[in-house]
N, C-alpha and C positions, 0 to 999 in steps of 0.2 A: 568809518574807521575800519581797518584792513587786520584784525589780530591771526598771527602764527604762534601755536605753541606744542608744542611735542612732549606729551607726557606719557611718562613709561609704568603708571599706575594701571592701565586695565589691565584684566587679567585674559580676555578672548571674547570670541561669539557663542564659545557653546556658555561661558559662565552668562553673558548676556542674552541666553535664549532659557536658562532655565530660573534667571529673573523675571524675565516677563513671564513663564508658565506661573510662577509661584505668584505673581500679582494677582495673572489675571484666575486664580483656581482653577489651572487646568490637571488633567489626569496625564500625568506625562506618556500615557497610552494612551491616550483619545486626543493627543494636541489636534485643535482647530486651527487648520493650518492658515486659513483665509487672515482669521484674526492675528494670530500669533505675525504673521508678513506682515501687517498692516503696524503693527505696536513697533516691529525690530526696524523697519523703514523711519517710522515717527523719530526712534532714535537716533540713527545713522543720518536724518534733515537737524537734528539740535547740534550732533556732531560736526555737521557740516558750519551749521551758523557759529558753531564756538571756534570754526577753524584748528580743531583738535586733529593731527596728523594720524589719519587711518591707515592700519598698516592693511595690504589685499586681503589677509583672510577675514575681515569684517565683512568686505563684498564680497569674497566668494561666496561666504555664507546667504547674502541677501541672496544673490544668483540663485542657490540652492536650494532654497525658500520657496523665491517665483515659481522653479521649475516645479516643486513640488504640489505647488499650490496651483499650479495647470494643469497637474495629472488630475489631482484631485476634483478639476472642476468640470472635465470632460464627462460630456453627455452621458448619462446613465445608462443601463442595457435596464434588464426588469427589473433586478435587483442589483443591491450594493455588492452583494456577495460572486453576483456573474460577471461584476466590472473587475473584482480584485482577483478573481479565476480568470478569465481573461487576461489580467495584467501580467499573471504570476504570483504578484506579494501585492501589497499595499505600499503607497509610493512615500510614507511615513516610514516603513519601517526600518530604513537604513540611517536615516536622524535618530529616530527613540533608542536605537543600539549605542551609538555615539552618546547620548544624553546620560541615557544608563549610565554607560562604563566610566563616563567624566563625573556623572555623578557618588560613583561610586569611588572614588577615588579622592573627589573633595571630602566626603564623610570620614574618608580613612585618614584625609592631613587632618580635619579638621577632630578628631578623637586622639590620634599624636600630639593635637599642641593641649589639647585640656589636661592629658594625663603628664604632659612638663607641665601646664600651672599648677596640678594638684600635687606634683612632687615638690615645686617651688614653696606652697605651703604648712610644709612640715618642715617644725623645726623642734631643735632639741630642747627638752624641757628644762629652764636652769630656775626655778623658783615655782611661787602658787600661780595658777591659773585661773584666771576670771573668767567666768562664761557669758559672753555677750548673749541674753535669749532676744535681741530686736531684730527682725527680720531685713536682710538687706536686698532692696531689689537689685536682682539680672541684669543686666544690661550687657545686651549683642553688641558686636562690630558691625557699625555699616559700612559696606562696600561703596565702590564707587557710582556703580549704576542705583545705588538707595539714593546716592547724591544724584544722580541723574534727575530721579523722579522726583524727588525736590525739589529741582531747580527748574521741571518742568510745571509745577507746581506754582510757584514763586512768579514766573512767566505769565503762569493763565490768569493767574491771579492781580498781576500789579496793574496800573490802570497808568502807563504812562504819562506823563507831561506832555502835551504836543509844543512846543515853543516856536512859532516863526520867527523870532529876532536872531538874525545871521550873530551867531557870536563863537568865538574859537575855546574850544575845553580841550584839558591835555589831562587823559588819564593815563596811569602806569599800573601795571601788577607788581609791579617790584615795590613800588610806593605803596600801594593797597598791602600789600605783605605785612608790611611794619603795622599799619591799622588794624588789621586784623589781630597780630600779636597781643596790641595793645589791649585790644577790647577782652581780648582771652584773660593776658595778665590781671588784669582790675576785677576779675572775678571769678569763682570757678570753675562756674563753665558756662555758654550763650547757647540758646536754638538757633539751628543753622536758619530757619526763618528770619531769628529779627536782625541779621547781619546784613537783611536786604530793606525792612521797613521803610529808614529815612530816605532812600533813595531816588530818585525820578525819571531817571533817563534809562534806557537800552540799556546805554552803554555803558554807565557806572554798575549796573546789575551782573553785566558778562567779567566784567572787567573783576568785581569782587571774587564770582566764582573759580574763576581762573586763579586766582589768588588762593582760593582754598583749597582746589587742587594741588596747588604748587606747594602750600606747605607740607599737605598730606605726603607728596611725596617726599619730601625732607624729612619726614616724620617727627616734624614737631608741633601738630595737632593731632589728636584723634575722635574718632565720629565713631558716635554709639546712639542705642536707642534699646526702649523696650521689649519691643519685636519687631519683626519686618514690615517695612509699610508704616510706623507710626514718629510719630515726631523725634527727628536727628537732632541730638544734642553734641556740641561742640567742646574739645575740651583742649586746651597745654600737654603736652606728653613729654616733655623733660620741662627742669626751673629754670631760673632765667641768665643763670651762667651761662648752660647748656646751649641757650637758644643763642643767643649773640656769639657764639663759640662757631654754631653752625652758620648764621648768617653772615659772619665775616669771609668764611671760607667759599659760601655761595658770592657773596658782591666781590671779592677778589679775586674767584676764579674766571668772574667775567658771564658767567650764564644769565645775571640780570640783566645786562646788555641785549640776550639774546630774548627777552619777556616782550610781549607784548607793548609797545608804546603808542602812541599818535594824539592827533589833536584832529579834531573835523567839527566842521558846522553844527550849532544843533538842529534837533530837524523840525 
């Protein structure tokens, strides 16, 4: 089965090169560059297999990766310090500038939108006030590469079906859409794991995820978790007017059409 989908939810390679640093605990002044290439490759082969439309600067970036991870691997002199006097600088440090300054930038949107939710929460006083003392857990936003590593996750994990009986299955993401909805609506919220449990095939697994992309860009689910790296929970992000309001205007405008579809052998 042949799936195309063009989703305009990532946000770049440098936001998916300071995901992998924060996975793997690296010091974004000592990135190991051999590993750090080796983890953004692993990504850019699941990208490939989901057939998710990479725009160049993904690959430039790998490019930029390789070359730096060939400076870095060339022959030693005595020391480390006569290879990078020799070189001039260190063949990292034109990335960790880049990393910085993006980094630096997402910390400044990201303090912009806390201080709009904490202005969202004030309101003017019109009666007594009860004080909740129960503590409510945090819950972050996960992005979409948290989804990545989930669903690479989910992969290592599931022990396919092998089936030799030649028989034809016709999966859709536009039809997994609706399932997905469903299973939100009946409850308040699912682990983005058990949306994969009853599954067996490849292909019903890619075919879900792709589905979960899809609504995330609609923005009528949102994915949250405790902290980084720990189990994504899934949740509804408007009620269910809202959502059939939006789904009409997606299947009328015709872009389910353009989802993912097919039928193939199983294998």
């Amino acid at each position: 089965m042949n799936y195309q989908c063009d989703l305009d939810i990532f946000e770049g390679p440098l936001d998916l090169l300071l995901h992998l640093i924060k996975e793997q605990k690296m010091d974004i002044y000592d990135i190991r560059v051999a590993e750090i290439t080796k983890q953004y490759l692993e990504y850019l082969d699941l990208l490939s297999e989901l057939n998710l439309e990479m725009v160049g600067e993904y690959l430039i970036m790998a490019a930029e990766l390789t070359k730096i991870k060939s400076k870095t691997l060339l022959p030693a002199q005595e020391t480390e310090e006569d290879v990078l006097a020799a070189s001039g600088e260190d063949p990292r440090a034109e990335l960790m500038r880049r990393l910085l300054e993006y980094q630096r930038y997402k910390e400044a949107a990201f303090e912009l939108r806390q201080k709009e939710y904490n202005r969202q929460q004030l309101f003017t006083r019109i009666g007594e006030v009860e004080i909740d003392d129960s503590e409510e857990k945090v819950l972050i936003e996960a992005n979409v590469f948290d989804l990545l590593t989930a669903f690479q996750k989910v992969l290592k994990e599931k022990a396919f079906v092998k089936d030799y009986e030649i028989k034809v299955t016709t999966l859709s993401v536009s039809d997994r859409i609706g399932d997905v909805m469903e299973i939100l609506n009946a409850s308040e919220s699912v682990t983005f794991a058990s949306l994969f449990t009853v599954l067996n095939t490849r292909q019903e697994v890619i075919v879900t995820f792709l589905a979960i992309l899809e609504l995330m860009r609609m923005q009528l689910i949102r994915s949250q978790q405790a902290k980084q790296f720990e189990a994504i929970r899934l949740y509804a992000a408007v009620d269910r007017e809202a959502q059939e309001g939006i789904l009409k205007e997606f299947y009328d405008s015709g872009e389910a059409e353009n989802l993912p579809q097919g039928g193939d052998p199983a294998e």
